[in-house]
N, C-alpha and C positions, 0 to 999 in steps of 0.2 A: 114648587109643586113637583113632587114626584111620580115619575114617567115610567111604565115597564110595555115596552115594545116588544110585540111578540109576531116571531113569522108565522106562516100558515099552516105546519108543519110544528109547533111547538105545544105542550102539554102546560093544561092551564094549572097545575101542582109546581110546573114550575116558573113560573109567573110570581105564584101565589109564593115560593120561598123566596124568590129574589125581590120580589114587593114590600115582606118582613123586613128582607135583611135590610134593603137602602132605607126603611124606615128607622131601626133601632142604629141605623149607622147616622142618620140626620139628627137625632135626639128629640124628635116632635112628639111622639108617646110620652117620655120623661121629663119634657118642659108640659106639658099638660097636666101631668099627675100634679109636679108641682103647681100652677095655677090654680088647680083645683080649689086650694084654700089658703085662705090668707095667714101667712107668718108673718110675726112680726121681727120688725129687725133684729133685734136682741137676740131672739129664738133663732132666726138666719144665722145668725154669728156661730152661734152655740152649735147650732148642726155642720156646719162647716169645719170648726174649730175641730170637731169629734171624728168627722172624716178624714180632717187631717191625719191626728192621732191613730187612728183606724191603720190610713195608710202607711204611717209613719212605724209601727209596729210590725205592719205586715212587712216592710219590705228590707226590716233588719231582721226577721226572722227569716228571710230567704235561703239562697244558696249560697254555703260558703264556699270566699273565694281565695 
């Protein structure tokens, strides 16, 4: 469970950004999207496989060194 403790003295905008950010830092938004609907494993593979490539692409087009 994610916790944002606030003093009495603190602005609830900032609550509300640090609330986002440990959220999208736990991954509980992005494991929910996914749940959302059912893949099946095959298609699992195939979207993973493509991520790889994705990543694999992006990070020899990086900076050279």
């Amino acid at each position: 469970m994610i916790e944002v403790i606030l003093a009495d003295g603190d602005r609830i905008e900032y609550a509300l950004k640090t609330f986002k950010r440990k959220m999208q830092k736990s991954g509980i938004l992005k494991e929910l999207r996914q749940r959302r609907h059912y893949v099946k494993p095959s298609a699992a593979r195939a979207l993973k496989a493509a991520a790889a490539r994705r990543r694999s692409r992006r990070k020899s087009r990086g900076t050279p060194e």
